[in-house]
C-alpha positions in Angstrom: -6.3 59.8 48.3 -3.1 58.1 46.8 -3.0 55.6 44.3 -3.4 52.5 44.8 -3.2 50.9 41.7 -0.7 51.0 38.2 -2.2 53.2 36.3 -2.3 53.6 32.5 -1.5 57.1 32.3 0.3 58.9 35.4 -0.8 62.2 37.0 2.1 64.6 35.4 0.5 63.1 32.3 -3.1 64.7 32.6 -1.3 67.8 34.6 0.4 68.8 31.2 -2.9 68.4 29.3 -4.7 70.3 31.0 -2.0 72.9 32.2 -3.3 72.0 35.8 -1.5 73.7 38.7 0.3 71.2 41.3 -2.0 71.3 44.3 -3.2 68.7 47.0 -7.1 69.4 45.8 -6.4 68.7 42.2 -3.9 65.9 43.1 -6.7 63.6 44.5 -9.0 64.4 41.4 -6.6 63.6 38.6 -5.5 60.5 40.9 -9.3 59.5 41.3 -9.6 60.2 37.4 -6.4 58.0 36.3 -7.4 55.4 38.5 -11.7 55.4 37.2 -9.5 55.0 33.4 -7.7 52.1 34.4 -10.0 50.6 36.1 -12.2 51.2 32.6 -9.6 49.6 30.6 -9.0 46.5 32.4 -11.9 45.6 35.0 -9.7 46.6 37.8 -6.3 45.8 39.0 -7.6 43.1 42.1 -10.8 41.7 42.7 -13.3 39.1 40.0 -13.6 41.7 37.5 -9.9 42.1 37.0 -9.5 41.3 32.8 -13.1 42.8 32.1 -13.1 46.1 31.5 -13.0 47.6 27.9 -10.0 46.2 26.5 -10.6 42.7 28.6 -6.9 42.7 29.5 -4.4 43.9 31.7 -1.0 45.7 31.1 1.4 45.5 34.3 3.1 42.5 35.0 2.1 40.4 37.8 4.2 37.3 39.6 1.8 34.9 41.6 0.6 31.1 41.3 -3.2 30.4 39.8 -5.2 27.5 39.6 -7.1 26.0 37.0 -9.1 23.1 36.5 -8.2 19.9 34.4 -8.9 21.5 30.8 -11.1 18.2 30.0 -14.1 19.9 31.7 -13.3 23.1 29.5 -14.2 21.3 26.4 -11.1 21.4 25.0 -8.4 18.7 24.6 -6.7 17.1 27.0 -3.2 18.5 26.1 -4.5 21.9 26.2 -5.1 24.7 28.4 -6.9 27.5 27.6 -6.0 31.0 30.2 -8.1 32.8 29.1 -8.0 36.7 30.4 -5.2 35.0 32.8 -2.8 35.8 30.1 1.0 34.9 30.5 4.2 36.6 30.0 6.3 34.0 30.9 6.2 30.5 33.2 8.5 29.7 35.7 7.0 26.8 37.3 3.9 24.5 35.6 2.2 21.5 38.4 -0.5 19.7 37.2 -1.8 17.1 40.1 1.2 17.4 42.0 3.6 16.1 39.3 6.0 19.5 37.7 5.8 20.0 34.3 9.5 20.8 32.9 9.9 23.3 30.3 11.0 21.6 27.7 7.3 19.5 27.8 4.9 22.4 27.3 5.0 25.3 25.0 3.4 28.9 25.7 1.5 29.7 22.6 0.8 31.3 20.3 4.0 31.4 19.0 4.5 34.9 18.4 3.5 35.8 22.2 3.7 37.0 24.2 1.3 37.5 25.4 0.2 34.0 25.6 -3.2 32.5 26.0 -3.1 28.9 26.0 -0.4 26.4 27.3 -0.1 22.8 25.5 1.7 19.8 26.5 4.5 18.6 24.1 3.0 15.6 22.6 5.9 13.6 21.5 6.7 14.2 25.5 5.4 11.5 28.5 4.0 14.5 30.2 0.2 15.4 30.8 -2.5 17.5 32.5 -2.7 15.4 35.8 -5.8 15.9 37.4 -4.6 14.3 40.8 -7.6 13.3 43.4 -9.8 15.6 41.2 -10.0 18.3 38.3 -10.7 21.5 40.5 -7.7 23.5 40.5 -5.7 20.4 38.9 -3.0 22.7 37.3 -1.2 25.2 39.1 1.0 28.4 37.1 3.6 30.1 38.5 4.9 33.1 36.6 4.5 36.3 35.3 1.1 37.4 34.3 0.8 40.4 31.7 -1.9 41.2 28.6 1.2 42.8 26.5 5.0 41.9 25.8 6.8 43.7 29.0 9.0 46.7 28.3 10.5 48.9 30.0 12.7 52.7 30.0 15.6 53.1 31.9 14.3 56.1 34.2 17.4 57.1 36.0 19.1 55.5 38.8 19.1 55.2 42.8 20.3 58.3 44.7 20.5 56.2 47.8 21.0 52.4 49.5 17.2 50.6 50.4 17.1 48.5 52.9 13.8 46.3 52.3 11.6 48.7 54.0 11.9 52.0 53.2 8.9 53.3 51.7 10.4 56.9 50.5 13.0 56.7 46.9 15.6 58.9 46.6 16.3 59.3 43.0 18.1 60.9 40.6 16.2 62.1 38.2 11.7 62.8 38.2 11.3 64.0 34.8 10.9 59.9 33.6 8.5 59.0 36.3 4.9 60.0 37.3 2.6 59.1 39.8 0.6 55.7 38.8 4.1 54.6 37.2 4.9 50.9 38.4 9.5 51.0 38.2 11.5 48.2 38.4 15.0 48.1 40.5 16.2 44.6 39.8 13.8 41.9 40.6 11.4 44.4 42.7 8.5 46.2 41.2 7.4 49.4 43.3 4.1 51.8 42.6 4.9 55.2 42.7 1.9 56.7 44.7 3.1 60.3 45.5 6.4 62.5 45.1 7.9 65.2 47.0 10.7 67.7 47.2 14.6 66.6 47.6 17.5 69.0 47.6 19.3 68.1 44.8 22.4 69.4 46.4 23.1 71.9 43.8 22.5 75.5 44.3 22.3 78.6 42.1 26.2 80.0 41.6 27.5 82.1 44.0 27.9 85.4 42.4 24.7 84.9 40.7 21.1 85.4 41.1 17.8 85.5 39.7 15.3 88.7 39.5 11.9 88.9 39.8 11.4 89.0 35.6 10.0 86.1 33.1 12.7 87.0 30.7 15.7 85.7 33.3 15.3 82.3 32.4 18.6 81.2 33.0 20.4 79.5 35.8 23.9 79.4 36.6 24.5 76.3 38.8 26.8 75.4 41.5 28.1 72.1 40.6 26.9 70.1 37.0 26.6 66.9 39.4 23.5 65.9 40.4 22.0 68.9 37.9 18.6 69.2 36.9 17.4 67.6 33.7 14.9 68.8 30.7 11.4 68.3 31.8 12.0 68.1 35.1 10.2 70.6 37.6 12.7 72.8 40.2 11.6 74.3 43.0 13.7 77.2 44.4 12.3 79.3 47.7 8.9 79.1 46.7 8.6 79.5 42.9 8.3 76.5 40.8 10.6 76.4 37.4 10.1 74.1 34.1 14.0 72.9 32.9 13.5 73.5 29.3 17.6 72.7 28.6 20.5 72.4 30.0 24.0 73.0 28.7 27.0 71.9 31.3 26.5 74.1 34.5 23.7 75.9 32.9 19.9 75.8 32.9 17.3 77.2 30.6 14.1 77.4 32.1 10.1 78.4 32.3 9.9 81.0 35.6 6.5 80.8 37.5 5.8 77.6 36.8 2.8 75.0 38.0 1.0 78.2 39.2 3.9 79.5 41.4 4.5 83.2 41.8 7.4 84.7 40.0 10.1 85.7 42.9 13.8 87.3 42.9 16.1 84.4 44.0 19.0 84.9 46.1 22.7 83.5 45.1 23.7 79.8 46.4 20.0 79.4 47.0 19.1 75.6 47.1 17.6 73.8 44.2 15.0 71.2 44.7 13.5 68.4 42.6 10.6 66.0 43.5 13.1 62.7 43.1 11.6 60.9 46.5 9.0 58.7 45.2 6.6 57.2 48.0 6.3 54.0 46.8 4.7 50.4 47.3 7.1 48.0 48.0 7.4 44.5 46.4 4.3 45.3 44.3 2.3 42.8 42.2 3.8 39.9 43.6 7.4 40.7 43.9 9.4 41.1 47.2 10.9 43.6 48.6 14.5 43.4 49.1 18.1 45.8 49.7 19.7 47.5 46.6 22.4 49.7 46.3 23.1 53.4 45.9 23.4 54.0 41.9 21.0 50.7 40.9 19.4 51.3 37.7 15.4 52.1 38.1 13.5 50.9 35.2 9.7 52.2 34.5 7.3 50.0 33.2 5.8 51.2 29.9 2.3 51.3 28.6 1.5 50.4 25.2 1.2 54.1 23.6 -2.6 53.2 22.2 -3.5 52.5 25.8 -1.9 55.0 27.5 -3.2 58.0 25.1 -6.9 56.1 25.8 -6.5 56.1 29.4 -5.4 59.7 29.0 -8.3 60.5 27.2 -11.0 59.2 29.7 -9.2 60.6 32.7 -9.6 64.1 30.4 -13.2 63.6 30.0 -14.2 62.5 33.5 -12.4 65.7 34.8 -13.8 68.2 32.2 -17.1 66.3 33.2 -16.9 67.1 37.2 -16.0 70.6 36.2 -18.8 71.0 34.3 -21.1 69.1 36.9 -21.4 66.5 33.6 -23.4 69.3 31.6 -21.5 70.7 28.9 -23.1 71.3 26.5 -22.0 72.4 22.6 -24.1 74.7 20.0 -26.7 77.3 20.9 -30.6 76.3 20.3 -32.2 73.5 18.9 -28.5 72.5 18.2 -27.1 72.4 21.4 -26.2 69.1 22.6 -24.6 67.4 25.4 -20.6 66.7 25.2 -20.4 63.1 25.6 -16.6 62.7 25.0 -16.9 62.0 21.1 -13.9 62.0 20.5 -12.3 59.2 22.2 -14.7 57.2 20.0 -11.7 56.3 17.6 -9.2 56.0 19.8 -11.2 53.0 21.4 -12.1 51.8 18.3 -7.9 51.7 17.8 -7.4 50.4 21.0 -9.7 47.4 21.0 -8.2 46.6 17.5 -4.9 46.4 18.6 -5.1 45.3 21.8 -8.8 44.0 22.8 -8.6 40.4 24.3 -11.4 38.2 21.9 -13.2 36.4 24.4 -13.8 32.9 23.4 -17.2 31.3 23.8 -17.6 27.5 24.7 -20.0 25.1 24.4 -21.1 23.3 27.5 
């Protein structure tokens, strides 16, 4: 399984929680878990329950057209459109009965959005909600749907030139980025649904080497370009390493990592990082096009409520299949069944700061 979805918390995320080992098996649990937490959270990504899930909102950004009807029939004013969980980030284009609304005639409220739930016509404006030959799907939206202000962290840069197809990212650095991530180069959004290996094209120091011993932890490299950064996994032969530091040329690191045997390495061996990210190309509604060697990437970011609540259901659902959902705490008449208690005020938290209020109408 690979994701197929942008997740709230990524893969490497759950991995370090649970000091779980890098392997194919667990891969497609922890995916299926971030992806059952996301889907929690928001309804699901695609599809008519999409905005209502726990949190009745959505946190990725989105670029497409919807419809909505004349807002008469809504029971609300004429000059005002409600979007409900349709929530916008921004508006590029507004067309209500064929006739475009421009910008300056409609404001995106409220005013300290976004997000933003309701668009209203400028009243001391000629313009109005249209409702053409009739009110279904009067109004049409084009812009960029998101339940949260969009942010984003740079997250390293290209280590190659795209053409608009390429499916496999070089990068140049995979300690930022995790699977479920959705990253940014310019005007294209692209899900990251798997890394692997690249040589890095720097090798340990000729004249140097590493034994077989925990205590050699540190790495003399060939070259400082293209080096290794803190938090980013190395693989050399076989044996997986944690950076920890680095200092110019040198590294600092954890031997045996991710469940890899501890192994004497060679000098010049080659050093390998997983910077190609398999990715989905112009994703949530953007299109694919060329960028250059060097192009910043930029990785979307998850309010940090959300994230650590996503984080937390993914936790439990995994502990859960572990435990074939029966773990149990206390011994007799106290024993009990886990249920995951503690997430209870982290939800409360997260719907407080970021739970959509759904509004009710009278019909």
């Amino acid at each position: 399984m690979a994701i197929t979805r942008a997740c709230y918390c990524t893969r490497e995320d759950v991995q370090r929680a649970l000091d779980v080992k890098e392997t194919a098996r667990s891969a497609r649990q922890i995916d299926r878990a971030i992806e059952s937490a996301s889907d929690a959270i928001d309804g699901g990504a695609t599809g008519a329950n999409r905005g209502a899930g726990i949190l009745k909102r959505r946190f990725f950004p989105e670029m497409e057209t919807r419809t909505f009807d004349w807002p008469n029939p809504q029971g609300a004013r004429s000059w005002r459109l409600w979007l409900d969980q349709h929530e916008l980030a921004a508006a590029t284009a507004v067309v209500a009965g064929g006739i475009v609304i421009p910008p300056g005639d409609y404001f995106l409220r409220p005013d300290d959005g976004p997000p933003y739930n309701r668009l209203e016509i400028a009243l001391d404006s000629s313009a109005a909600f249209s409702s053409g030959a009739t009110h279904q799907r009067a109004i049409a939206i084009t812009g960029t749907w998101c339940g949260c202000d969009i942010a984003t962290a740079t997250a390293g840069a290209l280590a190659e030139a795209l053409d608009s197809s390429e499916t496999a990212v070089d990068v140049t650095d995979s300690s930022l980025i995790g699977v479920g991530d959705l990253v940014a180069v310019g005007a294209e959004r692209m899900l990251v649904t798997s890394k692997s290996m690249l040589d890095t094209g720097v090798d340990i120091h000729a004249g140097d080497a590493l034994t077989a011993a925990a205590s050699d932890v540190s790495i003399t490299l060939s070259t400082a370009t293209g080096a290794p950064t803190v938090d980013e996994v190395i693989l050399i032969d076989s044996e997986r390493m944690l950076v920890v530091d680095v200092a110019g040329s040198v590294l600092t690191v954890k031997r045996a990592w991710d469940g890899s045997v501890l192994a004497a390495h060679a000098a010049g061996s080659s050093i390998y990082a997983p910077r190609t990210l398999n990715v989905v190309r112009g994703a949530y509604g953007t299109t694919a096009a060329t960028h250059d060697t060097a192009a910043a990437v930029e990785r979307h970011l998850v309010p940090g409520l959300v994230r650590d609540y996503s984080l937390g259901l993914a936790l439990v659902q995994l502990l859960g299949e572990q435990a074939g959902y029966a773990r149990t705490a206390g011994t007799g008449d106290n024993q009990r069944e886990v249920t995951g208690r503690g997430l209870a005020q982290l939800r409360k938290d997260c719907i407080t700061a970021y739970g959509r209020k759904a509004r009710i109408r009278g019909v």
